[in-house]
N, C-alpha and C positions, 0 to 999 in steps of 0.2 A: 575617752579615747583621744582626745583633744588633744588634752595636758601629755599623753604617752608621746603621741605624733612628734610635737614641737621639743620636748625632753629628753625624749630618745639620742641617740648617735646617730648619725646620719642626714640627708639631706631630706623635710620635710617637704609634699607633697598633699597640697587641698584641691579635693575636689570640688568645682565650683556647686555651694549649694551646703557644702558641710559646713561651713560657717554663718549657716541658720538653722542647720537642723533638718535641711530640705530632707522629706521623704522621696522612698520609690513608690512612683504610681504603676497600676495595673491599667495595663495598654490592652482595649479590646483589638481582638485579632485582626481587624477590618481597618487601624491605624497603626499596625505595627509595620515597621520600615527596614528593623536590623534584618536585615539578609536572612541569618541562620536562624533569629526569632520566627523569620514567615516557614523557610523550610523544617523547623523540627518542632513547630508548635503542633500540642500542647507542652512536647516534656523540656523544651527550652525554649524559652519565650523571647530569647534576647536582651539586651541590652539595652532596650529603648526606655525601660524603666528607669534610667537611672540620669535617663536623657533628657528629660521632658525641660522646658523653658524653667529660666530662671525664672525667682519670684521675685521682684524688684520691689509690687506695693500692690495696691489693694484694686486696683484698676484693671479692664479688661485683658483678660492672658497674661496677668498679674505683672501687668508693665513691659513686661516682652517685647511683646509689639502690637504692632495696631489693626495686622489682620491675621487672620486664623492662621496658629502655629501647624507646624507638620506632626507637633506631640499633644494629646490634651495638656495642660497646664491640672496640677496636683488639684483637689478639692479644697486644700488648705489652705490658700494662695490667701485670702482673706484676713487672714488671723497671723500665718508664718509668712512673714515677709523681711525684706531689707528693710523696709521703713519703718517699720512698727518695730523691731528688734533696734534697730539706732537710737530708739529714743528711749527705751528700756536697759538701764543700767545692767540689771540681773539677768540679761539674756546671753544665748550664747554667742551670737555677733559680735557683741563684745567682752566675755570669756575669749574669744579668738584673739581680740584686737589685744588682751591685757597679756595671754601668753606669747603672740607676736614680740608686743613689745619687750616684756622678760627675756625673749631670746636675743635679742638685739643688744640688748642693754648688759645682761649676764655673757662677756664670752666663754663660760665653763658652759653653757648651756650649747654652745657652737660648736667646741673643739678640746672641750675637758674628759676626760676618763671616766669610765663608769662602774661601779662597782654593785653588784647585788646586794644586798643587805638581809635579806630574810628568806634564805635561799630551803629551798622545800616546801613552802608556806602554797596553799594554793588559794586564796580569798583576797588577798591583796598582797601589793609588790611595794618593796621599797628601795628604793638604790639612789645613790649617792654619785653627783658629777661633780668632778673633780680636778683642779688644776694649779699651780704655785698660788693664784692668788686669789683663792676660795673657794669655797665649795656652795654646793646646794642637796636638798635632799628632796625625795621626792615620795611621798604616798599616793598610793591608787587603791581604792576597796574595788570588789570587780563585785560584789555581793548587794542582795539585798535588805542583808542584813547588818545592824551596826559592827564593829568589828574591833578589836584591843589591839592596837600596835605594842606583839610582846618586845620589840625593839626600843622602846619609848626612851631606854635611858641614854643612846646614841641621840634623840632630837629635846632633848631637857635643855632648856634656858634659852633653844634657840626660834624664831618669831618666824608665824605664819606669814611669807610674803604675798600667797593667792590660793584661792579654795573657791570652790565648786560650791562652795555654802559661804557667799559675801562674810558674814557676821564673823564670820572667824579669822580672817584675815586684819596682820595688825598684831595679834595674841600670840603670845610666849607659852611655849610645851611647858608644861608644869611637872607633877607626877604619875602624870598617867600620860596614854594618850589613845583615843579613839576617833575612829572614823565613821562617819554617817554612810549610810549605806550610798553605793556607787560615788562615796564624793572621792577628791584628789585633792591633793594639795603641797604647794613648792613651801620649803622650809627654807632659811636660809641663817648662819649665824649672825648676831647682833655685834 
């Protein structure tokens, strides 16, 4: 959902916390704060799930701060953090930080034209951004299953720039071309 966000058209918008993966926690009722969460609980609980402290690092209220938050801090604060994802190549922290920078660096990714590519297909999308002086392509499998891009002879010859699966990044579409289940990945001509 990443690689959509940042390649899409339009002005991209991160919630703090999507660029580790933060989960929503389950707020017992006794700390829930959002207004409409305390009046219509159980059948709307609020928004406070979505609220809870950032996770910074492994330290008490996962770095947040130093005395008890107004939200519990997630259970996974531990293991999903800023700091532990920074020093992890393959995390999504920096998945973020690599298609940041692809946007910045590609302006067709900014203010290029978009075009569908495999239009009916319901398992993954491909489309193509577009502008005088290059283009990009883009696959997303939405499945969890592997997947045949019957488009494959539109991305022949041309070299993985970023993928949701490191190893592949670098590699030139050959004759065929598949996707691993839920991966993504930006194409670009050589």
């Amino acid at each position: 959902l990443a690689t959509l966000l940042l390649t899409l058209r339009g002005t991209p918008f991160i919630y703090y916390g999507d660029e580790i993966g933060m989960q929503n926690r389950r707020i017992p009722r006794s700390r829930i704060r959002d207004r409409y969460g305390r009046l219509f609980y159980p059948f709307y609980t609020g928004r406070d799930k979505c609220c809870t402290p950032m996770q910074w690092n492994d330290s008490s209220y996962a770095g947040f701060s130093r005395a008890t938050p107004w939200l519990p801090v997630h259970p996974d604060y531990k293991t999903d953090n800023v700091r532990i994802q920074k020093g992890d190549d393959n995390s999504i922290w920096n998945y973020y930080r690599q298609l940041i920078r692809l946007r910045r660096n590609y302006p067709v990714l900014q203010s290029g034209e978009i075009h569908f590519l495999n239009k009916g297909e319901r398992m993954y999308l491909l489309y193509e951004r577009s502008m005088i002086s290059g283009s990009l392509w883009i696959a997303v499998n939405f499945s969890p299953f592997s997947r045949k891009i019957k488009e494959w002879r539109i991305l022949k010859g041309k070299q993985v720039v970023l993928s949701t699966h490191p190893e592949r990044a670098g590699k030139v579409v050959g004759e065929a071309f598949t996707l691993s289940p839920y991966e993504s990945v930006l194409i670009k001509s050589i």
